[in-house]
C-alpha positions in Angstrom: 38.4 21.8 -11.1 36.8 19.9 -13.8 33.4 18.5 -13.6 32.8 15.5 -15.0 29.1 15.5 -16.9 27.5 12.0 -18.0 26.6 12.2 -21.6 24.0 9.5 -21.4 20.2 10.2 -21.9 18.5 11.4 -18.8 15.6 8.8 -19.4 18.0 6.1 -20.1 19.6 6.8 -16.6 15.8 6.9 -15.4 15.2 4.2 -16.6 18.1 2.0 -15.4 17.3 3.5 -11.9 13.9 2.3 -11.9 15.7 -1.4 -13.2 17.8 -1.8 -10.3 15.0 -0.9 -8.2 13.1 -3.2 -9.2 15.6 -5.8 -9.1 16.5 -5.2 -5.7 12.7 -5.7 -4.8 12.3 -8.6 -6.0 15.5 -10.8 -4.9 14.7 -9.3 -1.6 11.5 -10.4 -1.8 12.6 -14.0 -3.0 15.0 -14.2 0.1 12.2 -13.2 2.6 9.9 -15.4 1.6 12.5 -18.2 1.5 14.1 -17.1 4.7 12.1 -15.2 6.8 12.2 -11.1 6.9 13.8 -11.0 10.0 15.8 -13.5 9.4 17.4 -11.9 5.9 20.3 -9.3 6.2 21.1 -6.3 3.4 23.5 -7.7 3.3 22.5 -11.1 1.6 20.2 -9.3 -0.3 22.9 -6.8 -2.1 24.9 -10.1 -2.6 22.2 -12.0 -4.4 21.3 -8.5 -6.0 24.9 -7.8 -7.2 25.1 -4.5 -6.0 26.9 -3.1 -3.1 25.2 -2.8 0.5 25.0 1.0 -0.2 23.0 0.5 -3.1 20.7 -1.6 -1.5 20.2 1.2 1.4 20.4 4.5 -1.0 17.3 2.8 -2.4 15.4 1.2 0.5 16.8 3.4 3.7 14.1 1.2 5.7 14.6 -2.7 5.4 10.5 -2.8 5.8 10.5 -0.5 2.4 12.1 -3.5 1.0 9.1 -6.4 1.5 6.3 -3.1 1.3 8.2 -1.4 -1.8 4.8 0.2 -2.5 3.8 2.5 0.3 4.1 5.7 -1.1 1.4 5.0 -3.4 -0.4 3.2 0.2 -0.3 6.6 2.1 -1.6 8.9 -0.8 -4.2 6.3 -1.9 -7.4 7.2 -0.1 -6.7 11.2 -0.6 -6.0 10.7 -4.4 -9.5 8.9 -4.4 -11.0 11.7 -2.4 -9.2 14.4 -4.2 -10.4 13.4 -7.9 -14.0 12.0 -6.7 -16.2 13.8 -9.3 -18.7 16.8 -8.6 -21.7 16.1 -7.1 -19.9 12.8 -5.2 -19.2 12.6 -1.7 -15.6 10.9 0.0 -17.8 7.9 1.2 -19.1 7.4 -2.6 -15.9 7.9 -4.2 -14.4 5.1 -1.9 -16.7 3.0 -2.4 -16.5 2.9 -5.7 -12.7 2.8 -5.5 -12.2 0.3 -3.5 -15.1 -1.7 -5.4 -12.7 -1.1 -8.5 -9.5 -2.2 -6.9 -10.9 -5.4 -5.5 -12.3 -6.2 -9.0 -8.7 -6.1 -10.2 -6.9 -7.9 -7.5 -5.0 -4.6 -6.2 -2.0 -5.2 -3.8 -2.9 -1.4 -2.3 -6.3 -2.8 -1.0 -3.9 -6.1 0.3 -4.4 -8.8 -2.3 -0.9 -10.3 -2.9 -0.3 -14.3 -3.0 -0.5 -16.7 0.1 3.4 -16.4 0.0 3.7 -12.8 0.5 0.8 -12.5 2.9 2.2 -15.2 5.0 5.8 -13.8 5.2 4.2 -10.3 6.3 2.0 -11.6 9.0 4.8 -14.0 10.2 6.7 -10.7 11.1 6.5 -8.0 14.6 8.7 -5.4 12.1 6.2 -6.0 9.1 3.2 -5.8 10.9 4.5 -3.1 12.8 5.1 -1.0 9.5 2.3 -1.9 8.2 0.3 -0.6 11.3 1.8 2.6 10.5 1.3 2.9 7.1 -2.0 2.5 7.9 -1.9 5.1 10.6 -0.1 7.7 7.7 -2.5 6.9 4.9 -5.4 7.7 7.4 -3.9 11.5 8.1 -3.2 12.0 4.6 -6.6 11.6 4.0 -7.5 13.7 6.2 -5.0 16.2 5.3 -7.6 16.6 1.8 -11.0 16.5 3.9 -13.1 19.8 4.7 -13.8 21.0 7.6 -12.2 21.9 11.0 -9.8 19.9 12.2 -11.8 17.0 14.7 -13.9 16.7 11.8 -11.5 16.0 9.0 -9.8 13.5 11.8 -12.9 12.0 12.6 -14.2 11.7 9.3 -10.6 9.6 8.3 -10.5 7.6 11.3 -13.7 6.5 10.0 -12.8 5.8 6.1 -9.3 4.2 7.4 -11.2 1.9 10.0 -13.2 0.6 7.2 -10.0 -0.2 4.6 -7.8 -1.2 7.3 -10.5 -3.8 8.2 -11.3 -4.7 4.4 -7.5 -5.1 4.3 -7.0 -7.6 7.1 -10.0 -9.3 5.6 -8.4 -9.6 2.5 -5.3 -11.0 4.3 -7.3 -13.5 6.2 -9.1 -15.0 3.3 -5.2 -15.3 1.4 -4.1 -17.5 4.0 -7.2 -19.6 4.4 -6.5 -20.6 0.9 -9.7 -18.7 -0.8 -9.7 -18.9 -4.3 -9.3 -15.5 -6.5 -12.7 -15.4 -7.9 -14.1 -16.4 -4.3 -11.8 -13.8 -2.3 -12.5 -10.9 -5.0 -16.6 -11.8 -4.8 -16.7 -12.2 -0.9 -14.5 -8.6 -0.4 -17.0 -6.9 -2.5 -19.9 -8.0 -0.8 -18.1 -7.2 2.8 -16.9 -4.1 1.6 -20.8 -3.1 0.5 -21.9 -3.9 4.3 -19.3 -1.8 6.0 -19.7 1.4 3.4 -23.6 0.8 4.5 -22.3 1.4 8.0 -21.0 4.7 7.2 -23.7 6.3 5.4 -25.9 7.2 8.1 -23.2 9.4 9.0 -20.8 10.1 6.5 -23.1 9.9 3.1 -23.1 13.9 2.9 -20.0 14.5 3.9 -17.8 16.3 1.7 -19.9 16.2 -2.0 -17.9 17.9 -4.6 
């Protein structure tokens, strides 16, 4: 039997992979915010993609993974913060200042996205559903990375995940009231400096480096 061996560039192939993923995103995206999520099919999607139905699904297996194509980097995003905080900083230090950072640039991971997108994921059980979970598995990644015994490394993330699950809905609220950038991105900061205030009776020498 003869195996058959593609001569082209493994980055090239990369590449292209990453190209049609992309693709896929995005005209799925288009249709849900035209349509509805629940209301769109793989099956219009692939169409409108050009690519088969299998395609669509070898990519996406979850049509939620479609609209929230990011939430791999969502569940690891509190434990990379807490893994790389410097030494001498604590978890509730190194958020902070992450999340501080990621408002100042508008980043979808904290929940900015446009009135559009926010509106299509609110207006859906199945997105706010996922989204409620991805919520849930960011928080015990997190704690996953904590020290400590186990009801403290739970405890401590339940904590940290409250706060940027609220920061997050916050954000969400102030898209669909219409806030302007500049007036969402200075409100979130200031909220987010309250509720991190909140935590540091408690959580301030947690966990220093």
């Amino acid at each position: 039997m003869f195996m058959m061996v593609s001569t082209e560039p493994f980055g090239l192939r990369e590449a292209k992979k990453r190209e049609t993923r992309q693709s896929i995103s995005d005209h799925a995206t288009r249709l849900f915010i035209q349509r509805g999520f629940e209301a769109t099919t793989i099956a219009e999607i692939a169409a409108t993609a050009r690519v088969a139905k299998k395609t669509v699904t070898n990519y996406f297996p979850r049509k939620e993974d479609l609209a929230l194509d990011i939430h791999h980097d969502f569940v690891s995003s509190l434990a990379d913060i807490a893994v790389a905080r410097a030494p001498g900083e604590s978890v509730l230090s190194a958020l902070r200042n992450g999340f501080i950072a990621s408002a100042q640039r508008s980043d979808a991971l904290i929940g900015f996205s446009g009135p559009d997108f926010c509106r299509m994921v609110t207006d859906s059980p199945t997105l706010v559903a996922r989204l409620r979970e991805l919520h849930e598995l960011r928080e015990q990644a997190l704690a996953d990375v904590l020290p400590g015994d186990d009801i403290t490394r739970r405890a401590a993330a339940a904590q940290f995940g409250a706060a940027h699950r609220l920061l997050f809905q916050r954000i969400q609220e102030l898209t669909l009231r219409g806030r302007s950038p500049g007036r969402m991105v200075a409100t979130v900061i200031d909220e987010a400096t309250q509720v991190f205030d909140l935590l540091e009776p408690a959580l301030g020498d947690y966990a220093i480096a």
